[in-house]
C-alpha positions in Angstrom: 0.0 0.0 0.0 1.9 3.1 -0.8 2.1 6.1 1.6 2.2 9.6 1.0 3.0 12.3 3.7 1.8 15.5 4.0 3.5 17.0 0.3 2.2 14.5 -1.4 5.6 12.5 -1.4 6.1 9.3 -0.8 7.0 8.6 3.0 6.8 5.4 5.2 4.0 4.1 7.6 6.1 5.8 10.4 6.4 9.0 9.1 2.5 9.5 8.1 1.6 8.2 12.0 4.1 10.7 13.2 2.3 13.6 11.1 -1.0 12.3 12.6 0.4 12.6 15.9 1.1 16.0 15.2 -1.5 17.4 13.2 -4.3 15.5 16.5 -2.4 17.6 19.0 -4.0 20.7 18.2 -7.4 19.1 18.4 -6.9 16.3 21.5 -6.2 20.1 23.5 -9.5 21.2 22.2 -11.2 17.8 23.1 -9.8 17.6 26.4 -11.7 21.4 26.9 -15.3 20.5 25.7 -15.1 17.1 26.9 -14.7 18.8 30.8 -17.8 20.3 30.6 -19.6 17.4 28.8 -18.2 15.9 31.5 -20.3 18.0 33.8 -23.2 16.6 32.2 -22.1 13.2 32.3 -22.4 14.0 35.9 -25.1 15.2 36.4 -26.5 12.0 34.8 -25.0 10.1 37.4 -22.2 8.5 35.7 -18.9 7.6 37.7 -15.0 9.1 36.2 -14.8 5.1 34.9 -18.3 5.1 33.1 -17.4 8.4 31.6 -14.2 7.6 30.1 -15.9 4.8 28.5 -18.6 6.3 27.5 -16.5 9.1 25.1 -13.7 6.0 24.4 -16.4 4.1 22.7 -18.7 7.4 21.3 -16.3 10.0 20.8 -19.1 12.7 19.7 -20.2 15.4 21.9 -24.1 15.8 20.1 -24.3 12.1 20.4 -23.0 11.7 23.7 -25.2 14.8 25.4 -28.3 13.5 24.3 -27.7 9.9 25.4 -26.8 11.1 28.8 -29.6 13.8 28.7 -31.7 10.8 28.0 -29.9 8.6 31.1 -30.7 12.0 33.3 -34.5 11.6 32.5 -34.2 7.8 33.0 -35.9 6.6 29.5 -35.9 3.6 27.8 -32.6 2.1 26.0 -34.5 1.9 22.8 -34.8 6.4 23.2 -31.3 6.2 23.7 -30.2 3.9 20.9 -32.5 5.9 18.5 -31.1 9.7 19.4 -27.6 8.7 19.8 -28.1 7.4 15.7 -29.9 10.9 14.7 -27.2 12.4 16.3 -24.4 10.8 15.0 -25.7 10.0 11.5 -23.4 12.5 9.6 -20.0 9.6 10.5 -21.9 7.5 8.7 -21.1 9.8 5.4 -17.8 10.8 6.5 -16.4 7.0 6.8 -18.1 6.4 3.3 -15.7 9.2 1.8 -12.8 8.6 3.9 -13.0 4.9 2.6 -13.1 5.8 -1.4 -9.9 7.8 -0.2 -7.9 4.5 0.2 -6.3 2.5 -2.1 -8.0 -0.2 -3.4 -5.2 -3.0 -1.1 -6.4 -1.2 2.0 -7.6 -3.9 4.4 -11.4 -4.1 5.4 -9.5 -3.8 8.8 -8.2 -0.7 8.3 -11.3 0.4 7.5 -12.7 -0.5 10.3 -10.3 0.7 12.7 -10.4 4.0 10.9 -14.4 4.4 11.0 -14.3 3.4 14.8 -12.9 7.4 15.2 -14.2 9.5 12.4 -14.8 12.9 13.9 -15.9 16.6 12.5 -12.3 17.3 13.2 -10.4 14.3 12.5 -12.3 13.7 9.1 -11.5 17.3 7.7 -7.2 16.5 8.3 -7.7 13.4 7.0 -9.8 15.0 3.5 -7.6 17.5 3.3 -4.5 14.4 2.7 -3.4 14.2 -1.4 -5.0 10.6 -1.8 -4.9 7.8 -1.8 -5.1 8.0 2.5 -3.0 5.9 4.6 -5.0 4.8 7.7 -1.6 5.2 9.4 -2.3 9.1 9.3 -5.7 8.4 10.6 -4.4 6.6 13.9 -1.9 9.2 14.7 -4.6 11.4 15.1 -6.8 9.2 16.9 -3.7 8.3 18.9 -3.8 11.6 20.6 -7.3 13.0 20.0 -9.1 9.8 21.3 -7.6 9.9 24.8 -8.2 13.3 25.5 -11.8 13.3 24.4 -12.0 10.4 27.1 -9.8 11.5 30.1 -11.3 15.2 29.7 -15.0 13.9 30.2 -13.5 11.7 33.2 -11.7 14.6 34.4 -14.9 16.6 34.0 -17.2 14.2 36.3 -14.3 14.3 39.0 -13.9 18.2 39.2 -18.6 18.2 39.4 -18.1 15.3 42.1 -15.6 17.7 43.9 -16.8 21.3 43.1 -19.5 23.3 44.8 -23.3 23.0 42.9 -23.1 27.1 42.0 -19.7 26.3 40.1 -21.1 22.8 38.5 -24.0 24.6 37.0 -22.0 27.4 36.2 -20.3 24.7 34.2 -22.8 23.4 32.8 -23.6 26.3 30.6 -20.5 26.1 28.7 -21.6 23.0 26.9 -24.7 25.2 25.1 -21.5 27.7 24.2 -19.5 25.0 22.1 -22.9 24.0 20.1 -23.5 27.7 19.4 -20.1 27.6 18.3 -20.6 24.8 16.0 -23.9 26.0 14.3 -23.2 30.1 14.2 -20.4 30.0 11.7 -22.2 27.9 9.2 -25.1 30.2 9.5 -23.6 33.4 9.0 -22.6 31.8 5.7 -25.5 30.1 4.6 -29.1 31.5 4.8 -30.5 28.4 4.6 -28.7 26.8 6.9 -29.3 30.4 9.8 -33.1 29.4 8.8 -33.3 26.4 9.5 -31.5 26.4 13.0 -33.9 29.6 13.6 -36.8 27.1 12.4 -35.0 24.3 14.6 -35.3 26.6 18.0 -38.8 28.2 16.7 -40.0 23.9 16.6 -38.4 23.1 19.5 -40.1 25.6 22.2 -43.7 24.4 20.2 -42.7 20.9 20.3 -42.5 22.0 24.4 -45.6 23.4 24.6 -48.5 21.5 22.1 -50.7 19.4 23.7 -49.8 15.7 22.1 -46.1 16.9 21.7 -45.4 18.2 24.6 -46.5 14.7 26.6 -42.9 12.9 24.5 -40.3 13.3 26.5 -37.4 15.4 25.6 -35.3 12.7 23.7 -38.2 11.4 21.5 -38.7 15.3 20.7 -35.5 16.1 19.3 -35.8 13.0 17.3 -38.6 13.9 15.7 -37.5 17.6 14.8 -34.0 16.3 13.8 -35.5 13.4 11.0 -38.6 16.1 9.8 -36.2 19.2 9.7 -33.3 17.5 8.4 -35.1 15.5 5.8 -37.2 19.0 4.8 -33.7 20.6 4.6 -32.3 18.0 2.1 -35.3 17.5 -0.3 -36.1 21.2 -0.9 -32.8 22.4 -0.6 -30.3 19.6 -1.9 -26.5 20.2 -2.2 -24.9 20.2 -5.6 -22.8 16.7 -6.6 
């Protein structure tokens, strides 16, 4: 399988991981930061440092992971769970799919595999942005680094709420809402339709609270519904060009 670094050059297994390792830094730091205060709501959900770091080892996505422990908090069904934590994470499904026609055609089904097990936002745009064809050994040099601090941050994160005062834990708590306004703000100061639809998205969301039939779901089933209705009104009337 032939390897190319960073140029475009040829270089070997070792020297690709290495640039992984390198270019995950920047992003395990950030990880490590957002997964604190996820862990605060990890927390709150009643899940021990251990369960924690397992939790983000095995799910390492913040939308995905907040609902299912928003869903643990309000002690729902494991079927709620299973359901929101694939709504929320649906988008890795895409992103292995073009990470994978990115390989060369002798790239093991394992290293596939391995690879999908950690496609993030962040790890998936380094990765795309690699002259193909992709070595997976780029992949795990990211994941190498970023993976472990997304886990030991959340862990960290339930400690400092077991330790801390309840003022400061909640205060906490609130910077979890900051790094989703940081994800969806950007894109919608760029895209109209994209600003509309998360106006349309908060708009839904506060009716979806208060409407009779509605507002008898619980909070989980409710964002499932908006996510699957929005998203799919999003995509049909508003497709992206090939």
């Amino acid at each position: 399988m032939t390897s190319l670094n960073k140029s475009g050059l040829l270089a070997s297994h070792g020297e690709v991981l290495r640039e992984g390792v390198r270019d995950g830094m920047p992003i395990a730091l950030g990880y490590f930061v957002v997964a604190f205060t996820l862990g605060i709501a990890a927390r709150n959900a009643g899940l021990s440092p251990l369960q924690g770091f397992l939790a983000s080892f095995f799910n390492n996505a913040s939308a995905g992971e907040y609902a299912a422990f928003t869903v643990i908090a309000a002690d729902r069904p494991y079927l709620e769970m299973v359901l929101i934590t694939i709504v929320a994470n649906a988008r890795y499904l895409l992103m292995s799919c073009v990470l994978s026609q990115r390989f060369a055609p002798d790239a093991s089904i394992w290293h596939r595999i391995f690879v999908g097990f950690d496609v993030t936002d962040e790890i998936f745009g380094i990765s795309a942005a690699r002259p193909a064809p992709l070595d997976p050994y780029y992949n795990y040099g990211a994941m190498l680094v970023a993976l472990p601090g997304w886990s030991v941050g959340t862990a960290v994160g339930i400690a400092a709420g077991n330790a801390l005062p309840a003022a400061a834990v909640s205060a906490l708590s609130v910077a979890l809402y900051g790094m989703f306004l940081a994800i969806i703000i950007p894109p919608a100061r760029v895209n109209r339709v994209i600003g509309a639809f998360v106006a349309l998205a908060f708009l839904a969301s506060f009716a979806a609270s208060t409407l009779p039939v509605l507002s008898d779901l619980s909070g989980g089933t409710r964002t499932i519904i908006l996510t699957v209705v929005l998203a799919g009104i999003a995509a049909v009337k508003f497709p992206r060009d090939d």
